[in-house]
C-alpha positions as CSV (number, residue, x, y, z in Angstrom):
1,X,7.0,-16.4,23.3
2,X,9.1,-19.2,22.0
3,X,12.7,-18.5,21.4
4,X,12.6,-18.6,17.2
5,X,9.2,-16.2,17.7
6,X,11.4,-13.2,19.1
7,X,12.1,-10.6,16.7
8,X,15.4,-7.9,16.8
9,X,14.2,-4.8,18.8
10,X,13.4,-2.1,15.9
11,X,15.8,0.5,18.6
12,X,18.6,-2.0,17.9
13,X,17.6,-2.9,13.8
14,X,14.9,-1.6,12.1
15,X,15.5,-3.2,9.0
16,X,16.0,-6.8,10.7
17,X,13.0,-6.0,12.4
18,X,11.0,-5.6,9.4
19,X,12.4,-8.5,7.9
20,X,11.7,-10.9,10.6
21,X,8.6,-9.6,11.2
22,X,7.5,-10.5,7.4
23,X,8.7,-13.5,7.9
24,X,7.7,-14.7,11.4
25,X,4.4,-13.6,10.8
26,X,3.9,-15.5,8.0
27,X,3.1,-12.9,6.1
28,X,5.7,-13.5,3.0
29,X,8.9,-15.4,2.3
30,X,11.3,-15.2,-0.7
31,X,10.9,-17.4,-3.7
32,X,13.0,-19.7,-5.7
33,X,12.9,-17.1,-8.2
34,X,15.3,-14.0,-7.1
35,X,13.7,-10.5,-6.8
36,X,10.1,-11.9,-5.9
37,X,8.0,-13.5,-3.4
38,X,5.7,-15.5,-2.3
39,X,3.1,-14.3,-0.1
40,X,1.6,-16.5,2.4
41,X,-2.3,-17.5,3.2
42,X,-2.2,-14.9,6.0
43,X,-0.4,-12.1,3.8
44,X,-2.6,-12.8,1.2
45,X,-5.6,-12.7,3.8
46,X,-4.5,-8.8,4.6
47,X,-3.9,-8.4,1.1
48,X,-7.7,-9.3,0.0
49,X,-9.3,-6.9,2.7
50,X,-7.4,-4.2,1.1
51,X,-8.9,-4.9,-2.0
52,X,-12.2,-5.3,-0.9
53,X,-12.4,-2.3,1.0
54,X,-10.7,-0.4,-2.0
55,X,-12.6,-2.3,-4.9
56,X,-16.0,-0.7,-2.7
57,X,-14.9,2.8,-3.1
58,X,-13.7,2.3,-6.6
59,X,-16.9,1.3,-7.7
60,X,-18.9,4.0,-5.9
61,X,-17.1,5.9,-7.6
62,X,-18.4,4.4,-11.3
63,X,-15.5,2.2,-11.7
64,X,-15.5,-1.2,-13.4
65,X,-12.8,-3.6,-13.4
66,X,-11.4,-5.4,-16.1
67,X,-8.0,-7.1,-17.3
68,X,-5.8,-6.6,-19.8
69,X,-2.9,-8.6,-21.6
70,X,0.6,-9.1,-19.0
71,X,2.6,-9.2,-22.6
72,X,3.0,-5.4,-24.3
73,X,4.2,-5.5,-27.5
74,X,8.0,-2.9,-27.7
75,X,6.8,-0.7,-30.3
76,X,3.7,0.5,-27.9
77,X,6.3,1.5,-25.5
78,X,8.3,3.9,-28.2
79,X,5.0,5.6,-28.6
80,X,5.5,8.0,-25.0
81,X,9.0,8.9,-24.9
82,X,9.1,10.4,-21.5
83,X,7.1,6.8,-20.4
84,X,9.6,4.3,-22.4
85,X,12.4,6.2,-21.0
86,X,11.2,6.2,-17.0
87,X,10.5,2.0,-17.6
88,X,13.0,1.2,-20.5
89,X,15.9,0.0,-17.5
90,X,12.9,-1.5,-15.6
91,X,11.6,-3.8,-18.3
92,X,11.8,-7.4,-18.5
93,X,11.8,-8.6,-22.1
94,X,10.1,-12.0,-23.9
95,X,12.4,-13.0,-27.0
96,X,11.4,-16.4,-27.9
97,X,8.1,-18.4,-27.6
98,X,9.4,-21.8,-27.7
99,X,12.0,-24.0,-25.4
100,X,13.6,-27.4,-26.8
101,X,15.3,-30.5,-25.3
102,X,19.0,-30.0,-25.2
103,X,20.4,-32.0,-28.0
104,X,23.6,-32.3,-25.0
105,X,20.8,-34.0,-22.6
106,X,21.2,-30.8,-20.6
107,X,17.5,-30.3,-20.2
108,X,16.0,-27.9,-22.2
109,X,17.2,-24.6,-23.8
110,X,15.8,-21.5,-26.2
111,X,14.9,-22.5,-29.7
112,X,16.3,-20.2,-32.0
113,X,14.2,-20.6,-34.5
114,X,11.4,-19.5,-32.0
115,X,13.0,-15.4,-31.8
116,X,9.6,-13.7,-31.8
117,X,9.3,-11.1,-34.8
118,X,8.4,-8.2,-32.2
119,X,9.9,-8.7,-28.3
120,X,6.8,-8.4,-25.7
121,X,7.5,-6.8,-22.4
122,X,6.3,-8.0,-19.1
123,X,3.7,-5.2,-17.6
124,X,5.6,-2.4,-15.9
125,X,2.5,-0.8,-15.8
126,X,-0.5,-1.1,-18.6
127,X,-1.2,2.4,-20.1
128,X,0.4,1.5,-23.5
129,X,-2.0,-1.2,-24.0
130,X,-4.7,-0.1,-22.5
131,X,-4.8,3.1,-24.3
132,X,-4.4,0.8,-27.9
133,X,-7.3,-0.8,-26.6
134,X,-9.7,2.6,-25.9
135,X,-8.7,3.4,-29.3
136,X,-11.0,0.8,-30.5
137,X,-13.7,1.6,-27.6
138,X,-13.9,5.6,-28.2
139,X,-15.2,7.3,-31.3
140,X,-18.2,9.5,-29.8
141,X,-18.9,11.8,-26.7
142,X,-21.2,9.6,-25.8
143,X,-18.7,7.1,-25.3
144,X,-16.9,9.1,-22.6
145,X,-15.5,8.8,-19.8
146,X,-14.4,5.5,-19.9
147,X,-13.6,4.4,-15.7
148,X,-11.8,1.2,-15.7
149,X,-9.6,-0.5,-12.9
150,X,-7.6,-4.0,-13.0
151,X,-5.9,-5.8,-10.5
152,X,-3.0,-7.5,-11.3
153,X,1.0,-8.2,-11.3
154,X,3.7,-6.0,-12.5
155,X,7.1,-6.5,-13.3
156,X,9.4,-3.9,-12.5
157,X,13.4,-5.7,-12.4
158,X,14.8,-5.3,-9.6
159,X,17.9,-7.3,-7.7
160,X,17.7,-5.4,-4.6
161,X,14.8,-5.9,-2.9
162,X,13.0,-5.9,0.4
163,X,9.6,-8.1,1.1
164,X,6.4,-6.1,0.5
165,X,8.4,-2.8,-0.2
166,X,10.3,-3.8,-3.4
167,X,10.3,-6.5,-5.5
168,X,10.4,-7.1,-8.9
169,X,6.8,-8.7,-9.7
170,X,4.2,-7.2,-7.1
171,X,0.6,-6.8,-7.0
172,X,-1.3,-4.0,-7.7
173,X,-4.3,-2.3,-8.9
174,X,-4.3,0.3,-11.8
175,X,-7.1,2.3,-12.4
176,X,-7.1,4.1,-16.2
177,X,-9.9,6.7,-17.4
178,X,-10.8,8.5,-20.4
179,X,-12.4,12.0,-20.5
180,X,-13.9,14.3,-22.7
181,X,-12.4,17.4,-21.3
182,X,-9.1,18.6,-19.4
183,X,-11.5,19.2,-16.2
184,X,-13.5,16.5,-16.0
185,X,-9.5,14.2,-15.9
186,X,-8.2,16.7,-13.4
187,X,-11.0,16.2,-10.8
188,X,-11.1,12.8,-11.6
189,X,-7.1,12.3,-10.6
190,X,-7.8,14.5,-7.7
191,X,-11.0,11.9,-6.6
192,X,-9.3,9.3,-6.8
193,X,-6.4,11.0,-4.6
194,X,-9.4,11.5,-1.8
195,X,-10.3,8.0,-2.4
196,X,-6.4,6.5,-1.5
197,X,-6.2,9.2,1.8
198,X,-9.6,8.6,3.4
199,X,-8.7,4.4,2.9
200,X,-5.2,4.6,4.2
201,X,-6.9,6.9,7.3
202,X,-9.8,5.4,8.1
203,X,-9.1,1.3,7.0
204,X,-5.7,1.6,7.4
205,X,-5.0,4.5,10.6
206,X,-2.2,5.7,8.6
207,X,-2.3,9.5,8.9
208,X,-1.5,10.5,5.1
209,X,-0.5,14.1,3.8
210,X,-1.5,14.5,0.2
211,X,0.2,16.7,-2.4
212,X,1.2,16.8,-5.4
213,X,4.7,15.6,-6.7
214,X,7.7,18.0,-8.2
215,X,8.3,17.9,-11.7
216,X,11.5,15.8,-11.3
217,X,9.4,12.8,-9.5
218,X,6.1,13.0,-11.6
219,X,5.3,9.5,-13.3
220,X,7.0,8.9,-16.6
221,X,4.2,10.8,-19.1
222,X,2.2,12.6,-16.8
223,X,1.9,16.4,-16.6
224,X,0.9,16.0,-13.0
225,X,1.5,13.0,-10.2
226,X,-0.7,13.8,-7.2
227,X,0.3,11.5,-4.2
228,X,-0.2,10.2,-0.2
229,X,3.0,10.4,1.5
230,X,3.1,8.6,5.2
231,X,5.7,8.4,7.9
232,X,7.0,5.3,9.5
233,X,8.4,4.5,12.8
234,X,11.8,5.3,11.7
235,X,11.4,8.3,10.3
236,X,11.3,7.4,6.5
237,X,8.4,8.4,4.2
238,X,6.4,5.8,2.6
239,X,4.5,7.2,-0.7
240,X,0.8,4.8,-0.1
241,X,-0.7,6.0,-3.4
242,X,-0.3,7.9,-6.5
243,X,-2.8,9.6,-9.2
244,X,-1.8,10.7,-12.4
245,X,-3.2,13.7,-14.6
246,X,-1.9,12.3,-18.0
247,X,-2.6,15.1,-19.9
248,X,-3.4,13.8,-24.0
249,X,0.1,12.4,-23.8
250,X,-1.2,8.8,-24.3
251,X,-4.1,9.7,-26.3
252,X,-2.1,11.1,-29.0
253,X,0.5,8.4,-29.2
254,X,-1.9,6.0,-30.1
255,X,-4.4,8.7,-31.8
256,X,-7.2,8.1,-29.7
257,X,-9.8,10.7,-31.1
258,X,-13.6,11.7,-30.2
259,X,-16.3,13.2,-32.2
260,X,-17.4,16.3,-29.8
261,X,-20.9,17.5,-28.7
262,X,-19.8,20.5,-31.3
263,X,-19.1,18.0,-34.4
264,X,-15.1,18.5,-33.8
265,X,-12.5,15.4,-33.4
266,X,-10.4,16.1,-30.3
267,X,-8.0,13.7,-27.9
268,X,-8.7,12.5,-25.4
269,X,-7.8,13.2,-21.7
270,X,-6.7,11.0,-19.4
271,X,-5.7,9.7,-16.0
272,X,-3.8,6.8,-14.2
273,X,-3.5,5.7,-10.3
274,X,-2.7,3.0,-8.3
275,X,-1.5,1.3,-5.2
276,X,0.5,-1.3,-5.0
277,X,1.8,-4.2,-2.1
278,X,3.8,-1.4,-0.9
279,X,0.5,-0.6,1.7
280,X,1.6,-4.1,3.7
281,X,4.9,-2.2,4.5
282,X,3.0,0.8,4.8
283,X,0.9,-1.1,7.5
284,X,3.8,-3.2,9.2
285,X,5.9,-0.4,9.6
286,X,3.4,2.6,10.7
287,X,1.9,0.2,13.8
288,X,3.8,-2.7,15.1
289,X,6.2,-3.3,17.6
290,X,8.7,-5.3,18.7
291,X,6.7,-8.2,19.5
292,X,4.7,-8.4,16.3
293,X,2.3,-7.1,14.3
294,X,-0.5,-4.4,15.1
295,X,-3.5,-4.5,13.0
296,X,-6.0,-2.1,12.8
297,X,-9.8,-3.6,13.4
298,X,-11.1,-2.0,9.9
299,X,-8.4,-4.0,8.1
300,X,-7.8,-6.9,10.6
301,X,-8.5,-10.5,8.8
302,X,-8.9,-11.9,12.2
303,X,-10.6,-9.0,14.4
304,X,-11.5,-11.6,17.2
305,X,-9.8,-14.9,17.9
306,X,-11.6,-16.9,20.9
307,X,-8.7,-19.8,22.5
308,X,-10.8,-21.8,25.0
309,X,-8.4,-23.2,27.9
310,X,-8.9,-27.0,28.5
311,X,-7.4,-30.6,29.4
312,X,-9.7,-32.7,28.5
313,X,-12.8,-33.3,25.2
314,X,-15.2,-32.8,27.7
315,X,-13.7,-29.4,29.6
316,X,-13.7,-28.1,26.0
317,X,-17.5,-28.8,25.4
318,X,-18.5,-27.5,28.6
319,X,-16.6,-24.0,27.3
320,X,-17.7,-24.4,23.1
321,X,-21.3,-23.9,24.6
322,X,-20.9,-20.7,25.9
323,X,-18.3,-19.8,23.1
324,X,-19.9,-20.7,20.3
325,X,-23.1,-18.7,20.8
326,X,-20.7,-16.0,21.4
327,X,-18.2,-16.5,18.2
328,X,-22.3,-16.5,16.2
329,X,-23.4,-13.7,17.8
330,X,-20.1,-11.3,17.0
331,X,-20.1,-12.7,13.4
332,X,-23.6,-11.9,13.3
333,X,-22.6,-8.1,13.8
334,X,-20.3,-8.5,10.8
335,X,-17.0,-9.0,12.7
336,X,-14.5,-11.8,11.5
337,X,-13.9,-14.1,14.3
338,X,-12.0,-17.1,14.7
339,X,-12.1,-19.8,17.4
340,X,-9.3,-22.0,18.0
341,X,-10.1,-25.3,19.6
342,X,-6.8,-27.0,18.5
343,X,-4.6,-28.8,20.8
344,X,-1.6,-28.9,19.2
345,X,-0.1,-26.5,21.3
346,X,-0.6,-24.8,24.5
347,X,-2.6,-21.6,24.9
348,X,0.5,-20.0,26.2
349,X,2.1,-20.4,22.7
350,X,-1.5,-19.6,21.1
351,X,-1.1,-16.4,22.9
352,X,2.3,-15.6,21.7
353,X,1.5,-16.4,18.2
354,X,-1.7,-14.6,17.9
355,X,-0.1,-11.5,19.4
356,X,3.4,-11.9,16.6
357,X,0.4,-12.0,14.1
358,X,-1.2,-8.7,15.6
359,X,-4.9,-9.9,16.3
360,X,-6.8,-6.6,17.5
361,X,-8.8,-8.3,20.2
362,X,-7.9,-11.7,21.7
363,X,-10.5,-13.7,24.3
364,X,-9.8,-16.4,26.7
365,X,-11.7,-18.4,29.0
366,X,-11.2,-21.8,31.3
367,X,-13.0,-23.5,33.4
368,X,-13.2,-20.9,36.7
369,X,-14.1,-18.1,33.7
370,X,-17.2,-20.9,33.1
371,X,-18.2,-20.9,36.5
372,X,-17.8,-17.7,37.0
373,X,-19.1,-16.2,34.3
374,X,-16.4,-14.3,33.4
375,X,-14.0,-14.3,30.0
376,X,-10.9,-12.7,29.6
377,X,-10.2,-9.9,27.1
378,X,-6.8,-9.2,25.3
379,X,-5.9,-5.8,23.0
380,X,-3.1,-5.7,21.0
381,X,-1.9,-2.3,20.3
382,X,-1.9,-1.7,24.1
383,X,-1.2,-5.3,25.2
384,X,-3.4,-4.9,28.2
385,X,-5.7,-7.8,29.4
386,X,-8.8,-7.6,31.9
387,X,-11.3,-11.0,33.3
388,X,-14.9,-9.3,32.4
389,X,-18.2,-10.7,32.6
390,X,-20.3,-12.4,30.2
391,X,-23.0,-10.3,30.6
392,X,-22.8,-7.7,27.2
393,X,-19.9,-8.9,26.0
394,X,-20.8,-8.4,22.2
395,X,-21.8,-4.9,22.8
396,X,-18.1,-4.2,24.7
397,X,-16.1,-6.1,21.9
398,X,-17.6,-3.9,19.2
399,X,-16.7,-1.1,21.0
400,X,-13.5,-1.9,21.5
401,X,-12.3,-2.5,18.2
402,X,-13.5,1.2,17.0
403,X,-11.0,2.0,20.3
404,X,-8.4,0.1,19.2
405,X,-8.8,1.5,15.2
406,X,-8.6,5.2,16.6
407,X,-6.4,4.9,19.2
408,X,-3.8,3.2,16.2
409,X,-4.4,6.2,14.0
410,X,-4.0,8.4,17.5
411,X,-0.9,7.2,17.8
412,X,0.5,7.6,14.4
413,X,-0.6,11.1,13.6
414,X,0.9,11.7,17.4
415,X,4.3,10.2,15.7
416,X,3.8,12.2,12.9
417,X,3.3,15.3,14.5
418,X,6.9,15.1,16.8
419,X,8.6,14.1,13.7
420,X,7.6,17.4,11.8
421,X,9.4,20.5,11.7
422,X,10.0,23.7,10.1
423,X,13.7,24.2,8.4
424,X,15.2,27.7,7.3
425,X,18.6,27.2,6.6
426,X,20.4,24.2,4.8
427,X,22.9,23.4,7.4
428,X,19.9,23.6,9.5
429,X,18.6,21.1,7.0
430,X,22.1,18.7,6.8
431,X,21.6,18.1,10.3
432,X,18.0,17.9,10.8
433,X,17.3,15.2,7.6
434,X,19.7,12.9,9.6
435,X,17.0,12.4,12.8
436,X,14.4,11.6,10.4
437,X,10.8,12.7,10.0
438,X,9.6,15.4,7.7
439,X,11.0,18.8,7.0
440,X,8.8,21.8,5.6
441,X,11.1,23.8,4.0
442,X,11.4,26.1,1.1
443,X,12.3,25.5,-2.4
444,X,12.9,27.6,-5.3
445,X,11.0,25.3,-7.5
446,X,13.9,24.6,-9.7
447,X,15.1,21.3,-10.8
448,X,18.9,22.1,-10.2
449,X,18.1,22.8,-6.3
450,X,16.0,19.4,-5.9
451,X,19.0,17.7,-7.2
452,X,21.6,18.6,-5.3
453,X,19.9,18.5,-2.3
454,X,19.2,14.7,-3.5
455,X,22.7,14.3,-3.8
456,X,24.2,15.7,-1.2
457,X,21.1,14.9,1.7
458,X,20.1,11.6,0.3
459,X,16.5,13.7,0.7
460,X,14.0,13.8,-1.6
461,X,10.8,16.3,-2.0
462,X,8.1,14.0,-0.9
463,X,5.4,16.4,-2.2
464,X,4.4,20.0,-2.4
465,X,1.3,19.9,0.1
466,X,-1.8,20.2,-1.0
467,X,-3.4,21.2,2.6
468,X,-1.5,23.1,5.5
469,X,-0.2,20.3,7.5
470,X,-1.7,20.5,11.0
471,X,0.0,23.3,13.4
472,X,1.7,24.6,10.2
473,X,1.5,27.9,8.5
474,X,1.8,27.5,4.4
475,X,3.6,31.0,4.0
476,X,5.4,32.1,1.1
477,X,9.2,32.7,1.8
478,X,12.8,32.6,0.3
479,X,14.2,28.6,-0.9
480,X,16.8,27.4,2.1
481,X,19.4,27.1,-0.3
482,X,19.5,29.5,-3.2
483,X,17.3,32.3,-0.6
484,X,15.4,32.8,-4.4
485,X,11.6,33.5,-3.5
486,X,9.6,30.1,-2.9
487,X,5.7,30.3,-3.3
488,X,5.4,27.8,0.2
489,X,6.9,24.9,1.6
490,X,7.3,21.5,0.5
491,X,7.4,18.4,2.4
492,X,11.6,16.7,2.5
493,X,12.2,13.6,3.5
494,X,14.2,10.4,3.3
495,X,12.4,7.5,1.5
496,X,11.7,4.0,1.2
């Protein structure tokens, strides 16, 4: 691998690992504006099977995507309370709608004569205007339930950020539903919970626990924030996904009223969930390793690259006629290939580069694989190579990327597991939170506790579980720091 390619061993810096990583992968970069990125083709690339493969469920699911304004007028915000006040020191704020030369030849400046009547904010997230917008949708039953997605930018200001993990405009998708009753919402927010878990586990082979968040972490304005927490390689939790039971909360602060099958007005119920950029540090930081990237086949781009080995245009078109029936045939099962016949480097480099940018499954062949018959075969997470034959090769490549998607998830529930443990007492706890990993302990259920185990641990509760975590008894038991009674354990952990 070239000398700039190398990245900082995660054992020595994880963080300047990640950060290479992002960077040497070309995955994203920072921007001339501070606080946001740009994401690169090949980010982007990652980005776009994530939202194919969610967009698919969504819609199974009776969702229909749409888009609303980025600009939210200030006065929707003061409608929610709780939701102005969890944003307000998040938002960023559009005064004026015209700029001016400088009368000083300075360039250009704010017009003050242009101060807007009303400032607009900048999305933090869209239930304000979307639920202004259902008001004009919804008058019957028979209008309900309204299932509508968008995907989109949010700005959320932030000045200390970290590529894919925080930044202050990020991409997203935010689903927002409508429902006659309280029910119907509930089992809708949980759905859409099973929806986020089975993608991260079976797309992604991030092993997930869902659970539903304490009252002291629930989104601004919902009365309940169900959520997929996952573990990285150091230790810290990741939260992949979040659904929200809004309660009426929104529908009555912008009087959003249905005609019932009984002749009655009532509000609306409602629900909100999402997932963000966040999954590409999610991904990054589950999988790879100190010499790149390691993408799981399901979410893989690239699942195959084929690097002939030549010298000379004619060596090249003796190998292309064995390759390229071959590159057909496996994109003929449905798996994305690429073929790199460039020569402007050397397939030692092409090698190195294709293995920073964690292609599953890499093949090789020169000209005594041509005579032979033979092909070489490359896996990433394992970084093992073997010289084949020809003969069934599509058959073995498609087999081996469902190998390489299970043996990734394998390998992070096996993480997962090792990094989970039982605490009883809190200096049990002081000195267990610092190794990392997550902690089932119990908790009193107050708000006081939470906090001053936030304070004093750095920890947070990640969720209160909705499944027994594998080899772990939910019990009920007495909270580690007060010893009040504690219906079960929740899940602590330090966070990104």
């Amino acid at each position: 691998m070239a000398n700039y390619q190398k990245l900082t061993p995660r054992a020595e810096d994880y963080s300047k690992w990640y950060n290479e990583l992002v960077v040497k992968a070309d995955l994203a970069e920072q921007s001339a504006v501070r606080g946001c990125m740009v994401i690169k083709p090949y980010g982007y690339a990652i980005w776009e099977t994530i939202q194919s493969e969610l967009d698919r469920r969504f819609k199974e699911k009776g969702v229909q995507n749409a888009y609303f304004p980025l600009l939210i007028p200030k006065s929707f915000l003061s409608r929610e309370a709780e939701h102005v006040e969890g944003f307000a020191k998040e938002c960023a704020v559009v005064t004026h709608h015209r700029l001016k030369n400088d009368p000083n030849g300075k360039g250009v400046v704010v017009d003050p004569d242009a101060r807007l009547d009303e400032e607009l904010i900048i999305r933090p997230t869209s239930e304000t205007i979307i639920w202004s917008t259902y008001k004009n949708w919804i008058s019957s039953y028979r209008d309900l339930p309204i299932l509508c997605n968008q995907w989109c930018n949010v700005m959320r200001w932030e000045m200390r950020t970290r590529l894919f993990l925080r930044t202050a405009e990020f991409l997203w998708q935010e689903g927002h539903t409508a429902h006659a009753t309280k029910e119907e919402a509930e089992d809708y927010a949980r759905t859409m919970l099973d929806v986020y878990a089975d993608f991260a586990e079976n797309i992604m082979a991030i092993p997930v626990v869902k659970g539903v968040k304490s009252p002291n972490e629930r989104f601004a304005g919902a009365l309940n924030t169900y959520c997929i927490e996952a573990m990285m390689q150091d230790g810290k939790a990741l939260q992949a996904g979040t659904s929200h039971f809004l309660g009426q909360n929104f529908a009555k602060s912008f009087d959003v009223q249905f005609l019932s099958k009984e002749n009655k007005y009532e509000y609306v119920w409602a629900t909100s969930w999402g997932v963000s950029t966040r999954l590409m540090g999610a991904l990054i930081m589950t999988h790879s390793d100190d010499n790149g990237l390691v993408l799981p086949p399901h979410l893989a781009p690239i699942q195959v690259v084929i690097v002939p080995i030549f010298k000379k245009e004619e060596d090249l078109q003796k190998l292309m006629e064995k390759l390229s029936p071959l590159a057909a045939s496996l994109k003929a099962r449905g798996i994305r290939v690429k073929v790199d016949t460039s020569d402007k480097s050397t397939p030692g480099y092409k090698f190195a580069d294709y293995e920073l940018k964690g292609i599953p499954v890499r093949l090789a062949m020169g000209g005594r694989d041509l005579e032979n018959g033979t092909i070489e075969i490359a896996r990433r997470d394992t970084l093992s190579k073997e010289t084949i034959s020809m003969e069934g090769i599509e058959e073995k490549i498609v087999a081996l990327l469902e190998e390489i998607q299970k043996n990734c998830y394998t390998k992070a529930m096996a993480y997962r597991t090792a990094n989970t443990r039982e605490c009883n007492s809190y200096e049990e706890f002081k000195e267990e939170i610092k190794k990392g990993g997550f902690l089932l302990c119990h908790w009193d259920g107050t708000a006081e506790t939470e906090e001053r185990i936030k304070e004093e641990t750095k920890a947070t509760i990640r969720c209160i579980p909705l499944d027994a975590l594998p080899g772990f008894k939910q019990e009920e038991g007495k909270c580690m720091v007060t010893s009040k009674p504690s219906k079960g354990r929740v899940v602590f952990a330090i966070a990104y």
